[in-house]
N, C-alpha and C positions, 0 to 999 in steps of 0.2 A: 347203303351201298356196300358196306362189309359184309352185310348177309349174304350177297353173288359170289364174293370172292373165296367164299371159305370152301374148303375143298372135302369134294365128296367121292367116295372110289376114285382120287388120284384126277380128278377135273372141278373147275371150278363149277357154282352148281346155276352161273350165268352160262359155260359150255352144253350145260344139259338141258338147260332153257331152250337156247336154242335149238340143238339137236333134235328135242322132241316135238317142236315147232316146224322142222323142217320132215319127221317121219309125218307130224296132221297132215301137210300138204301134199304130201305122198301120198298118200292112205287118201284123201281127198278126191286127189284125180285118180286113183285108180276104180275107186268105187264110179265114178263121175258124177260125186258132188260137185267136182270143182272143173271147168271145164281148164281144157289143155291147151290153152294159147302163150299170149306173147306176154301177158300181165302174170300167169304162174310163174312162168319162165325167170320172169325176173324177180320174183317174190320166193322164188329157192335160188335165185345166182343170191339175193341180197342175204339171205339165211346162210350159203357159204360161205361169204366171205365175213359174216357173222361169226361163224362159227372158226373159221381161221383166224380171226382176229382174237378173241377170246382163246383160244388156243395158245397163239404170240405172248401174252398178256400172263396166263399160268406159266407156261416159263420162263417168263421175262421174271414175277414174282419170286419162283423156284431156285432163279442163278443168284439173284439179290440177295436169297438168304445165308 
């Protein structure tokens, strides 16, 4: 679990996980690989607040130090 947390260009490199998790699903449905419903929809809401969470999480780490 310390390998997430170590910081890579200034984000944790669990932020970039995600991130790049939430460009597939983009790139997905725009191609339309992935069809555009209500199951996407919520599978890039749960990758933002993914991604805001681990966000919270590097500066919560950042103020501590």
């Amino acid at each position: 679990m310390k390998l997430f947390t170590k910081k890579f260009s200034g984000q944790s490199i669990l932020s970039w996980i995600f991130q790049l998790a939430l460009i597939y699903v983009a790139w997905q449905v725009s191609t339309h690989a992935m069809a555009n419903n209500m199951t996407t929809i919520t599978i890039a809401a749960v990758l933002l607040l993914a991604i805001y969470w681990s966000f919270s999480l590097d500066r919560r780490s950042r103020n501590n130090k």
